[in-house]
C-alpha positions as protocol buffer text, in pm:
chain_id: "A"
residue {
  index: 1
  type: UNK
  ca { x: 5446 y: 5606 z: 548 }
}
residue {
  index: 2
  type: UNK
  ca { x: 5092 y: 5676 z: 535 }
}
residue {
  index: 3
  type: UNK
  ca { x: 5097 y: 5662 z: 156 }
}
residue {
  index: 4
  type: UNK
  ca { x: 5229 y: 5322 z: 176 }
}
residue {
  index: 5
  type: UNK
  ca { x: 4960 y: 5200 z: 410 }
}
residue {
  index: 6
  type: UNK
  ca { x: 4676 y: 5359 z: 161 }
}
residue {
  index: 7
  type: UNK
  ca { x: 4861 y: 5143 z: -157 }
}
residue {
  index: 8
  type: UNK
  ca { x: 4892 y: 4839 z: 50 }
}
residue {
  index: 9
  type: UNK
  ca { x: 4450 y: 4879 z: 156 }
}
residue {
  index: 10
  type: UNK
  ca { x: 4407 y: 4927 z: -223 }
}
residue {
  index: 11
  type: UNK
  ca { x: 4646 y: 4636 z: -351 }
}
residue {
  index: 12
  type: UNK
  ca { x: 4470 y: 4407 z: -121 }
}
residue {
  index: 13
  type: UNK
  ca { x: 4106 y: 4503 z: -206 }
}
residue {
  index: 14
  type: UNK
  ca { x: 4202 y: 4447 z: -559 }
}
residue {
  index: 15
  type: UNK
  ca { x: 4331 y: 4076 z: -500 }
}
residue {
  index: 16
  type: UNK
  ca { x: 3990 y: 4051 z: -311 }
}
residue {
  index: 17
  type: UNK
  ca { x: 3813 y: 4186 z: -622 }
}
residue {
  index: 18
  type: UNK
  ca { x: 4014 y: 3940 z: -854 }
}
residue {
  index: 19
  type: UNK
  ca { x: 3946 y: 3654 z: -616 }
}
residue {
  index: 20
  type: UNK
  ca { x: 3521 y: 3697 z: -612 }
}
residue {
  index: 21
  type: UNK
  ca { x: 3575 y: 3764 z: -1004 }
}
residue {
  index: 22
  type: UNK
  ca { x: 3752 y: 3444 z: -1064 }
}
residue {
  index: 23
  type: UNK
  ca { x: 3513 y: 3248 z: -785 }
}
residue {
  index: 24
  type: UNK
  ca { x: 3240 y: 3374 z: -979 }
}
residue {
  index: 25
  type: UNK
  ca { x: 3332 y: 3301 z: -1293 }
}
residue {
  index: 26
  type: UNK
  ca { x: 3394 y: 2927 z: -1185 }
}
residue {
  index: 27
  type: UNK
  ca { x: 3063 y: 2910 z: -1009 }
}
residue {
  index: 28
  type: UNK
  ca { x: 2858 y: 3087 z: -1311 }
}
residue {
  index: 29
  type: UNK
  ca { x: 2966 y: 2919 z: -1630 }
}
residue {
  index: 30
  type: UNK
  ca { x: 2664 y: 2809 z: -1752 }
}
residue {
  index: 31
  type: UNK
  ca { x: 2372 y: 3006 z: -1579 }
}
residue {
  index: 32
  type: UNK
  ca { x: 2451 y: 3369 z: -1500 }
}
residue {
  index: 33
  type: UNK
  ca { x: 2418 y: 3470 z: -1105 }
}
residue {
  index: 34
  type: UNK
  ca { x: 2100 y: 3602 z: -1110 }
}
residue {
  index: 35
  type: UNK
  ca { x: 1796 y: 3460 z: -923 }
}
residue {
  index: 36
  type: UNK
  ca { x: 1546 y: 3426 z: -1235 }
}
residue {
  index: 37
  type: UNK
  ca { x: 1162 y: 3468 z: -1194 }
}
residue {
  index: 38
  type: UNK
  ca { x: 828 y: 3511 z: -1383 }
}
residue {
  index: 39
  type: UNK
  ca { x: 930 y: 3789 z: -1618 }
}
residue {
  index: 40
  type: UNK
  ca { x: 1278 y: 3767 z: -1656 }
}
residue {
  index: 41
  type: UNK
  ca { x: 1444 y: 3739 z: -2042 }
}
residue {
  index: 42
  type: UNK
  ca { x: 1751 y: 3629 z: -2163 }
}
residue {
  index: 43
  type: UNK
  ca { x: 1952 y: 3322 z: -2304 }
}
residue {
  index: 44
  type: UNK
  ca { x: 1992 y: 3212 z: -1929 }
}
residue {
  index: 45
  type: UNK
  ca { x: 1587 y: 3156 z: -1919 }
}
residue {
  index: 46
  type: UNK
  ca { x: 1634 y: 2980 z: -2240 }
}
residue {
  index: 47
  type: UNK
  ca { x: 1930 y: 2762 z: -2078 }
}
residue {
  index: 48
  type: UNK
  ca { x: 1615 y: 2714 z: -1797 }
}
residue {
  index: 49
  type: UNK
  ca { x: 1381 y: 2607 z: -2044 }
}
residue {
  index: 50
  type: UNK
  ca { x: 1588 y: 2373 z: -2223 }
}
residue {
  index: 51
  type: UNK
  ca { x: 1715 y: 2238 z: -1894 }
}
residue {
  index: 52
  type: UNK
  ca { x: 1313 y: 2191 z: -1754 }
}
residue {
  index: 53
  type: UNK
  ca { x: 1265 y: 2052 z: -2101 }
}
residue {
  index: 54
  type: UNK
  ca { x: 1554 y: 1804 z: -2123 }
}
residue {
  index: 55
  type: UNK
  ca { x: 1401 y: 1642 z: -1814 }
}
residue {
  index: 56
  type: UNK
  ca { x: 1079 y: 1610 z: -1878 }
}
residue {
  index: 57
  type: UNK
  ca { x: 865 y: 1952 z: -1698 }
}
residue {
  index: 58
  type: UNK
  ca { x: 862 y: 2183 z: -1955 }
}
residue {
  index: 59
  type: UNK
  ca { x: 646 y: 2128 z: -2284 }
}
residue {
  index: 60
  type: UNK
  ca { x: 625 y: 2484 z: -2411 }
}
residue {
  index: 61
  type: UNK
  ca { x: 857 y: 2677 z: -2667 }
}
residue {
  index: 62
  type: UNK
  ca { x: 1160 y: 2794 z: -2557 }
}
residue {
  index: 63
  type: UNK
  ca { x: 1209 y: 3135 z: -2630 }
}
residue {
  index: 64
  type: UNK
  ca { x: 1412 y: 3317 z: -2350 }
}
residue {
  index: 65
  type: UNK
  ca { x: 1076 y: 3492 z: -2206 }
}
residue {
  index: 66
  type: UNK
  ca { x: 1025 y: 3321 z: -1829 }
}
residue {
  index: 67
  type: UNK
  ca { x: 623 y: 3312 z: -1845 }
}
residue {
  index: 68
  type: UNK
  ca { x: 380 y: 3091 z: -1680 }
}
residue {
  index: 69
  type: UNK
  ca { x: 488 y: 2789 z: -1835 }
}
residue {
  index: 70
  type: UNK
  ca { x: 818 y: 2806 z: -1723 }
}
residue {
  index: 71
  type: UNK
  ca { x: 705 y: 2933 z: -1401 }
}
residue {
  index: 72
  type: UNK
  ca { x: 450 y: 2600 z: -1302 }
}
residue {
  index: 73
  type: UNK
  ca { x: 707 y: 2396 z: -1503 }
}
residue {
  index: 74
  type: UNK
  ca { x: 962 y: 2488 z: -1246 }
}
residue {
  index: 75
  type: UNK
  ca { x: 757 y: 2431 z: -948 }
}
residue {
  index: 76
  type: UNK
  ca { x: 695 y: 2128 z: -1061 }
}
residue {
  index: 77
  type: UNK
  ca { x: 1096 y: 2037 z: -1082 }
}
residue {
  index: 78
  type: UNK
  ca { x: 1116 y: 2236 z: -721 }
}
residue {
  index: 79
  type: UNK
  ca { x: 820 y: 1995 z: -596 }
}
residue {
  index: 80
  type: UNK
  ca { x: 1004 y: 1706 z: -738 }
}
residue {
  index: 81
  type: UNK
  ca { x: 1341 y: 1725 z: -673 }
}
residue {
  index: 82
  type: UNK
  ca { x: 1295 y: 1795 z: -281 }
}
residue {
  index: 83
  type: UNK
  ca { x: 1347 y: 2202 z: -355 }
}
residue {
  index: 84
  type: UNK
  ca { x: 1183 y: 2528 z: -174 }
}
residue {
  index: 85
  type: UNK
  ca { x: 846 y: 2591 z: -413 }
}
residue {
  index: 86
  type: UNK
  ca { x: 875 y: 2902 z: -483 }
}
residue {
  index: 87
  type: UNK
  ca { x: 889 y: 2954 z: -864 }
}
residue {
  index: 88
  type: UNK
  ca { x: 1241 y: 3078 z: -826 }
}
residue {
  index: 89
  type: UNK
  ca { x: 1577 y: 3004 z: -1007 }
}
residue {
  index: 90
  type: UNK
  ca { x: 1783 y: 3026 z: -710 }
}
residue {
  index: 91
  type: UNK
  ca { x: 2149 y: 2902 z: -709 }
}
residue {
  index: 92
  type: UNK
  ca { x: 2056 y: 2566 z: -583 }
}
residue {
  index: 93
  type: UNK
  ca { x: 1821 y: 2506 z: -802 }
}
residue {
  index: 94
  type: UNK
  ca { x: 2038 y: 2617 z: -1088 }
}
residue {
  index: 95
  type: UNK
  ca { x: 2296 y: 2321 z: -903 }
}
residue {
  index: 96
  type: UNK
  ca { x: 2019 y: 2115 z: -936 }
}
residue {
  index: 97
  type: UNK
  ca { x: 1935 y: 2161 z: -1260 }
}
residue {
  index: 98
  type: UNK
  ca { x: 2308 y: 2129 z: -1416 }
}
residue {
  index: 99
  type: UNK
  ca { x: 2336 y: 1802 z: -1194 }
}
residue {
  index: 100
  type: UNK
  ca { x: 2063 y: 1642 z: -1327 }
}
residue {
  index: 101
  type: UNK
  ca { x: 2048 y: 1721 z: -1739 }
}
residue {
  index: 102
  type: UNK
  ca { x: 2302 y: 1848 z: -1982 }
}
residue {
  index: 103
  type: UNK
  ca { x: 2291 y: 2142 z: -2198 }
}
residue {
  index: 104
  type: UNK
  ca { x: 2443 y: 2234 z: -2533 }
}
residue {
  index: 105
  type: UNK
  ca { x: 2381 y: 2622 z: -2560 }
}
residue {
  index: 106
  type: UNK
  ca { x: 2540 y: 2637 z: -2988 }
}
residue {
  index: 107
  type: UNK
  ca { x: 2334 y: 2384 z: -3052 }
}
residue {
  index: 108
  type: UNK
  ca { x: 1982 y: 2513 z: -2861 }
}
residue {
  index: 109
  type: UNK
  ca { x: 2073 y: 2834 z: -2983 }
}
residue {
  index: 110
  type: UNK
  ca { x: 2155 y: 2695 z: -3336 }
}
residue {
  index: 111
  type: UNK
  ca { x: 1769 y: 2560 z: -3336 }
}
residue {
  index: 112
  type: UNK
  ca { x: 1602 y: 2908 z: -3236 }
}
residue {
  index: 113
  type: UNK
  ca { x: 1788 y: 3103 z: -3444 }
}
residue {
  index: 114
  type: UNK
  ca { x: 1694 y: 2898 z: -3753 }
}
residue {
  index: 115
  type: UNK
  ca { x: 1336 y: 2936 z: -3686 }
}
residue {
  index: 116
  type: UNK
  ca { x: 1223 y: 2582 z: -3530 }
}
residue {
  index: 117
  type: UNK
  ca { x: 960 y: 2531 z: -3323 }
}
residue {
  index: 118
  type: UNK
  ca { x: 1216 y: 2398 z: -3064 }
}
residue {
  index: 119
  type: UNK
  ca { x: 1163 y: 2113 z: -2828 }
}
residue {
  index: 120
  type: UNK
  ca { x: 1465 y: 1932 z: -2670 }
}
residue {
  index: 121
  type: UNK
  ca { x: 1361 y: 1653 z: -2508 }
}
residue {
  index: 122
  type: UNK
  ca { x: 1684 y: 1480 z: -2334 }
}
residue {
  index: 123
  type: UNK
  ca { x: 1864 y: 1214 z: -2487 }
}
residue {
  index: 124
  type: UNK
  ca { x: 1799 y: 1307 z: -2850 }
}
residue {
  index: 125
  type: UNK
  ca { x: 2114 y: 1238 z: -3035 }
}
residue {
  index: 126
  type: UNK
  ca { x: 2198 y: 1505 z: -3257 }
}
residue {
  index: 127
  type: UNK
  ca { x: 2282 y: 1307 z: -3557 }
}
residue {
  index: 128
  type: UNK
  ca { x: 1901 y: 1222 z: -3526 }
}
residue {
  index: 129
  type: UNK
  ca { x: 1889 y: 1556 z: -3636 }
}
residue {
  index: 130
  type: UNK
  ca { x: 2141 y: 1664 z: -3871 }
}
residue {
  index: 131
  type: UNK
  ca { x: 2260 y: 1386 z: -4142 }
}
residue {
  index: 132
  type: UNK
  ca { x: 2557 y: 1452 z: -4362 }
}
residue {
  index: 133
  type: UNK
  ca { x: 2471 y: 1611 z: -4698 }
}
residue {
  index: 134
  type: UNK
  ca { x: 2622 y: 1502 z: -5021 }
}
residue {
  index: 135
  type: UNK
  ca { x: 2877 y: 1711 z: -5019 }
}
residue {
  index: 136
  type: UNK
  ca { x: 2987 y: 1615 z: -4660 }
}
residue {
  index: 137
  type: UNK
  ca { x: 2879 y: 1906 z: -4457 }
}
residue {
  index: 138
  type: UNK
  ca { x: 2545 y: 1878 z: -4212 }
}
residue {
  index: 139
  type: UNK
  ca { x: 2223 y: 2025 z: -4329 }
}
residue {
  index: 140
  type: UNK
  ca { x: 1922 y: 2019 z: -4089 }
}
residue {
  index: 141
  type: UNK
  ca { x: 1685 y: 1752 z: -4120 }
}
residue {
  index: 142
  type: UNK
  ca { x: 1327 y: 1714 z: -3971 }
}
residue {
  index: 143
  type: UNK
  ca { x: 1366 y: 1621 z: -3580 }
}
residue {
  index: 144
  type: UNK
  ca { x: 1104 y: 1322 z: -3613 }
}
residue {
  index: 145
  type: UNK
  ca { x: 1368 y: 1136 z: -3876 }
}
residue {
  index: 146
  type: UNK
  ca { x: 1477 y: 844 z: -3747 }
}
residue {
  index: 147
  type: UNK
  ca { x: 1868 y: 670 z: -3842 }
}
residue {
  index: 148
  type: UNK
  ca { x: 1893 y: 361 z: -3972 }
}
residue {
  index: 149
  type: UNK
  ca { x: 2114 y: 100 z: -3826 }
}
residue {
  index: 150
  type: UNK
  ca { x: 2174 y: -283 z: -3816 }
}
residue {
  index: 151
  type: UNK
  ca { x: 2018 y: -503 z: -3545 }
}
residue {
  index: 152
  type: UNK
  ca { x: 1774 y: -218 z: -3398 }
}
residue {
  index: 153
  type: UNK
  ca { x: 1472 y: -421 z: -3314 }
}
residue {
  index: 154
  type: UNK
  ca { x: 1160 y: -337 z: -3484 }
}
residue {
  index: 155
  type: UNK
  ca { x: 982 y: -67 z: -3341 }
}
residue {
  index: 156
  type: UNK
  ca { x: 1243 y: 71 z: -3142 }
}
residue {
  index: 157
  type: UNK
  ca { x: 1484 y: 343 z: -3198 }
}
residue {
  index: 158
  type: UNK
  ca { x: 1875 y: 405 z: -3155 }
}
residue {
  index: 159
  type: UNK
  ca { x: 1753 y: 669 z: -2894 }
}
residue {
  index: 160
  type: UNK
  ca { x: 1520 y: 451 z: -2724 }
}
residue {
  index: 161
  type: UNK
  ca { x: 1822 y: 158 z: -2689 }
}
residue {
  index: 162
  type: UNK
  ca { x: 2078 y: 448 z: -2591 }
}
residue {
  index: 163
  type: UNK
  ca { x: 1830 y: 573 z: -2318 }
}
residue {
  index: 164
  type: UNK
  ca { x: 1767 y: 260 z: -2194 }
}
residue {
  index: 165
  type: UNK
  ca { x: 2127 y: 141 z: -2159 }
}
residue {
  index: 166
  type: UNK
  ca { x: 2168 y: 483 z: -1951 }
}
residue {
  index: 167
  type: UNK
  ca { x: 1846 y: 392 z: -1775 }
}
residue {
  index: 168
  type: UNK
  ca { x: 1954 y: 37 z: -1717 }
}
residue {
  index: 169
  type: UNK
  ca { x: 2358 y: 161 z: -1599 }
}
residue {
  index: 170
  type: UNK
  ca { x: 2229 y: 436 z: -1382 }
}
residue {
  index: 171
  type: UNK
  ca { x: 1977 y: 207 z: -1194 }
}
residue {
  index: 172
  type: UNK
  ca { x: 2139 y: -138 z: -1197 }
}
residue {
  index: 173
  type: UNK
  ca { x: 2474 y: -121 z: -1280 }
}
residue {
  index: 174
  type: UNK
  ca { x: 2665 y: -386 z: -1036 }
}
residue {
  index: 175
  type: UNK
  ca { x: 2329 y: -639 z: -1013 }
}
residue {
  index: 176
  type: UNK
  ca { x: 2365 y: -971 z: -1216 }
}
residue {
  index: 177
  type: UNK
  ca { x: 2308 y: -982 z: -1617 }
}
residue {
  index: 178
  type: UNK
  ca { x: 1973 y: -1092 z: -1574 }
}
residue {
  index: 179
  type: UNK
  ca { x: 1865 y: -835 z: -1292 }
}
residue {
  index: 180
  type: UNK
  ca { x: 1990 y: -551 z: -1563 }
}
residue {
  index: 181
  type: UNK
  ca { x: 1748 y: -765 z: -1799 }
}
residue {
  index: 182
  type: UNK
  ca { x: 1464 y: -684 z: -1587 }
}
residue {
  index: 183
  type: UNK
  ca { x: 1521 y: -355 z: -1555 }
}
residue {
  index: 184
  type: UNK
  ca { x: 1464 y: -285 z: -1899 }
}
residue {
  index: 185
  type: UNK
  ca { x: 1238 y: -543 z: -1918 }
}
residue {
  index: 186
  type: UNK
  ca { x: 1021 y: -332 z: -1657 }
}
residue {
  index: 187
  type: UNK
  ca { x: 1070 y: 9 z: -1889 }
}
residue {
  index: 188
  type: UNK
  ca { x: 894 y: -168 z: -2181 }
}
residue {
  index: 189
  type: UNK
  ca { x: 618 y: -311 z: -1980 }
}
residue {
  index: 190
  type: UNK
  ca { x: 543 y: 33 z: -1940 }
}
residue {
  index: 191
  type: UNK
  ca { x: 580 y: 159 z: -2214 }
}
residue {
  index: 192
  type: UNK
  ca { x: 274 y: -99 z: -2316 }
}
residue {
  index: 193
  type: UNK
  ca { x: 73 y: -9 z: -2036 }
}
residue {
  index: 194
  type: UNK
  ca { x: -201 y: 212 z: -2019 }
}
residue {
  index: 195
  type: UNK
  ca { x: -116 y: 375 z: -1731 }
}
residue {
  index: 196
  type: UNK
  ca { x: 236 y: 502 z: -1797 }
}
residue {
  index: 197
  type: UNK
  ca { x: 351 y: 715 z: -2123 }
}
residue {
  index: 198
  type: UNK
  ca { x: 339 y: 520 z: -2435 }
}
residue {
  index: 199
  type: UNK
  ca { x: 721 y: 600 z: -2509 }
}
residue {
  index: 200
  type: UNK
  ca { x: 1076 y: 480 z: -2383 }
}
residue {
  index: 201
  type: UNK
  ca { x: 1149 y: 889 z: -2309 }
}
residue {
  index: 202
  type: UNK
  ca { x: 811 y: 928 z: -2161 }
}
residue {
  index: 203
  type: UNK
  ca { x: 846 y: 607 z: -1934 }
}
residue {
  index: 204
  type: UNK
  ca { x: 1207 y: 710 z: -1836 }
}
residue {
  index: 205
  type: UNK
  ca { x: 1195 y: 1111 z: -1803 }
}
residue {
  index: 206
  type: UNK
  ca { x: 827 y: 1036 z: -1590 }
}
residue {
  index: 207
  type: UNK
  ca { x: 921 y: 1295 z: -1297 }
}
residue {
  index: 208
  type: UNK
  ca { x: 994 y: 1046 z: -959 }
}
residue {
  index: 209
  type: UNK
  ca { x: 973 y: 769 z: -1180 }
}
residue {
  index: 210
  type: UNK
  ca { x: 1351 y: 656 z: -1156 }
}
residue {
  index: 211
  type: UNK
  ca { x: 1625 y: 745 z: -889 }
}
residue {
  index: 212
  type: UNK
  ca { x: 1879 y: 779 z: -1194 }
}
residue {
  index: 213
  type: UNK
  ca { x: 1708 y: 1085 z: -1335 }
}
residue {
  index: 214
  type: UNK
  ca { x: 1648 y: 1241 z: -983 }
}
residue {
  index: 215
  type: UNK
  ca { x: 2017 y: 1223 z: -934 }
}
residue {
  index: 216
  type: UNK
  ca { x: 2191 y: 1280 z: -1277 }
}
residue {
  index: 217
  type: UNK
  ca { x: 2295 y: 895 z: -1281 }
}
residue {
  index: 218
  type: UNK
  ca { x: 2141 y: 836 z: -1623 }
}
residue {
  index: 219
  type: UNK
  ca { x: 2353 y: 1078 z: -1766 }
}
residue {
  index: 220
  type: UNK
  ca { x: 2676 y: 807 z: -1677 }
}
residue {
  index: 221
  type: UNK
  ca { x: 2820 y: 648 z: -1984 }
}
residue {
  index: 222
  type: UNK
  ca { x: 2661 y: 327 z: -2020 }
}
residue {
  index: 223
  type: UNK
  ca { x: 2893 y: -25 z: -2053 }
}
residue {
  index: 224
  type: UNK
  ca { x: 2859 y: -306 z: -2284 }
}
residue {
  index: 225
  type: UNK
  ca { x: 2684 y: -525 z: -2040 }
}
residue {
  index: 226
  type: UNK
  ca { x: 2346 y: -237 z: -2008 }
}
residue {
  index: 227
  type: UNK
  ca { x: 2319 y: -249 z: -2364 }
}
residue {
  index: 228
  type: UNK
  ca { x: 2320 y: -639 z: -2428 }
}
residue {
  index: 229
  type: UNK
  ca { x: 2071 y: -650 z: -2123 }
}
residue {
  index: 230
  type: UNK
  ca { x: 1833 y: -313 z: -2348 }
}
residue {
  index: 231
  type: UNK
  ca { x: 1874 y: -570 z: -2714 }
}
residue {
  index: 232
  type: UNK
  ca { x: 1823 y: -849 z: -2462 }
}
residue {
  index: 233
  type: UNK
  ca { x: 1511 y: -703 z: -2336 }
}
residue {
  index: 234
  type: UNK
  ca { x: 1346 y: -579 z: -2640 }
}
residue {
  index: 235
  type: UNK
  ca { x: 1413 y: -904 z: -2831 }
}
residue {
  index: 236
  type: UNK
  ca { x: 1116 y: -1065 z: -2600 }
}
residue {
  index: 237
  type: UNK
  ca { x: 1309 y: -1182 z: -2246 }
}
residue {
  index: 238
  type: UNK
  ca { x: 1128 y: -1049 z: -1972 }
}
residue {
  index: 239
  type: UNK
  ca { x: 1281 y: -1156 z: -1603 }
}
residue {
  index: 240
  type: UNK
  ca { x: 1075 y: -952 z: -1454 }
}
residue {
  index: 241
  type: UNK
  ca { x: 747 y: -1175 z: -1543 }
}
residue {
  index: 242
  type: UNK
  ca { x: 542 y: -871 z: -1653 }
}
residue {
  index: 243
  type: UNK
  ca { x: 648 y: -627 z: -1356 }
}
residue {
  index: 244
  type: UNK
  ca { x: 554 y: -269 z: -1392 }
}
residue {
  index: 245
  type: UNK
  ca { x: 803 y: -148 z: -1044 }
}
residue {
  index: 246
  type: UNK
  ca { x: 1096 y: -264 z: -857 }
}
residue {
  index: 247
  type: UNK
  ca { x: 1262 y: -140 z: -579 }
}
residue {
  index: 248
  type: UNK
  ca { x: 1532 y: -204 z: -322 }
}
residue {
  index: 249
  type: UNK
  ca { x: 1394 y: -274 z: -8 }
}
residue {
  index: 250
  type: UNK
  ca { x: 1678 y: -152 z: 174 }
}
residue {
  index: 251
  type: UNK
  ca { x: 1692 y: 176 z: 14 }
}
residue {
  index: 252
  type: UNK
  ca { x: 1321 y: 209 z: -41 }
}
residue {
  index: 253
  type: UNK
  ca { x: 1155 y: 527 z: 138 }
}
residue {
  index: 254
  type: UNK
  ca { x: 775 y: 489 z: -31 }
}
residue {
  index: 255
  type: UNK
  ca { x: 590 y: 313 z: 186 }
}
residue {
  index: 256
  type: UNK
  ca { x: 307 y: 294 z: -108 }
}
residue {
  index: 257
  type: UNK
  ca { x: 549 y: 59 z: -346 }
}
residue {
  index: 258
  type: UNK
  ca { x: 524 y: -202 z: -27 }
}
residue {
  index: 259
  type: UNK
  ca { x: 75 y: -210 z: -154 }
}
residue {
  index: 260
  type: UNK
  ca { x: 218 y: -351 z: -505 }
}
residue {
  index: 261
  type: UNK
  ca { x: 177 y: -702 z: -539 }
}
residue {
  index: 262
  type: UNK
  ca { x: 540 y: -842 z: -528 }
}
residue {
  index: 263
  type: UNK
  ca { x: 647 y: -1101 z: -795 }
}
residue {
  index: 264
  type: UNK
  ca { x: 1045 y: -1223 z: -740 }
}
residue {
  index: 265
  type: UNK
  ca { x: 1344 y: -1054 z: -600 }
}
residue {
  index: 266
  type: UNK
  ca { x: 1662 y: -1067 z: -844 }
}
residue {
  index: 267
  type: UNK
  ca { x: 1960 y: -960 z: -715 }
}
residue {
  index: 268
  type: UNK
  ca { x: 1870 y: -648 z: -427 }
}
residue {
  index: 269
  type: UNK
  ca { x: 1594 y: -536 z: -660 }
}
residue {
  index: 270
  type: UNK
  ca { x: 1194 y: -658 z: -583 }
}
residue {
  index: 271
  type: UNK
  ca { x: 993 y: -686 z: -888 }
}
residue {
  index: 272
  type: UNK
  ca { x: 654 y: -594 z: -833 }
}
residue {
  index: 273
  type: UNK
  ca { x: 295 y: -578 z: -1041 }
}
């Protein structure tokens, strides 16, 4: 009998071993379970770096080697996003991280190991980046080409109108047409301003700057309606009058966006100078 009670111990520590396997497994499918720090290497720093990158905190070359860059870029994320500072890539922060920005590892990888100088700001589409060849495969193409399409208005790109229609969905999705209008309308006047980055990217991925970034809404497919209200916008109707914030004033936690001088309320947004 005692032989049976050793076989049953060992059957059930290897169901237990199978079980934290599988759990583990689930829980670790895109970063591995280590806590990653200054010095660490591996494709899991580069999935860090393109992650920091894809939001907006990290500028410098991803290359798998967790150095200062990565380091202040991640405070900065930690600092942002409500997170301990500590510098660390923690398994909430990892959460964070995957809840807030997408990440493609063949096609990051693809870029490093042909030898570009790779950035990977989010919301690039890829056929930005790769355009058929004549023979109907892809062939890489230089990252600052730009696709050509019908009724893109001048000086705008089918990246900036895709961003802002996820922009526009994340942050005003159920307000009326001309509410979703203003929204963009209020991403432009930025981008035109002197104070705020002179792109729709920089405007959008500007860290704080929009609840739908913080929380992974942008990354929601965007309806027709968001991206009638983007052409809408950046064909010259501005419902905003000029407004450079708006905010919900029952949602609204900074007491500093109360100072700005307030110019109509559409729907449950204020639109502010």
């Amino acid at each position: 009998m005692k032989w049976l009670r050793v076989m049953s111990i060992l059957l059930i520590a290897l169901i237990l071993t199978v079980s934290v396997s599988s759990s583990v497994d689930q829980t670790s499918h895109a970063f591995s379970p280590r806590i990653l720090q200054k010095g660490s290497t591996g494709d899991d720093v580069i999935e860090l770096q393109a992650r920091l990158q894809y939001i907006g905190f990290y500028e410098g070359k991803i290359d798998g080697v967790f150095g200062w860059g990565t380091y202040w870029a991640l405070r900065n994320f930690q600092k942002e996003f409500g997170l301990e500072i500590d510098g660390l890539a923690g398994q909430e922060v990892k959460q964070k991280l995957r809840d807030a920005t997408q990440y493609d590892k063949q096609y990051v990888k693809k870029q490093i190991n042909s030898g570009k100088d790779f950035t990977y700001y989010g919301g690039t589409p890829k056929e930005q980046q790769t355009q058929p060849s004549p023979q109907g495969g892809q062939e890489a193409e230089d990252t600052q080409s730009e696709p050509t399409a019908v009724n893109v208005p001048s000086g705008y790109s089918q990246n900036d109108i895709q961003l802002m229609a996820n922009a526009v969905h994340g942050e005003a999705r159920g307000e009326p047409y001309v509410g979703q209008v203003a929204v963009a309308a209020v991403i432009l006047n930025r981008v035109e301003s002197s104070t705020f980055p002179n792109s729709v990217s920089g405007v959008i991925f500007e860290p704080r700057a929009f609840t739908a970034v913080s929380d992974g809404q942008i990354w929601l497919e965007p309806d027709e309606t968001s991206k009638k209200a983007v052409m809408d916008a950046m064909n010259g109707w501005d419902p905003s009058q000029n407004a450079l914030y708006y905010f919900n004033p029952n949602t609204a936690t900074s007491g500093w966006i109360w100072s700005r001088p307030q110019i109509k309320k559409i729907g449950k947004h204020i639109f502010a100078k």
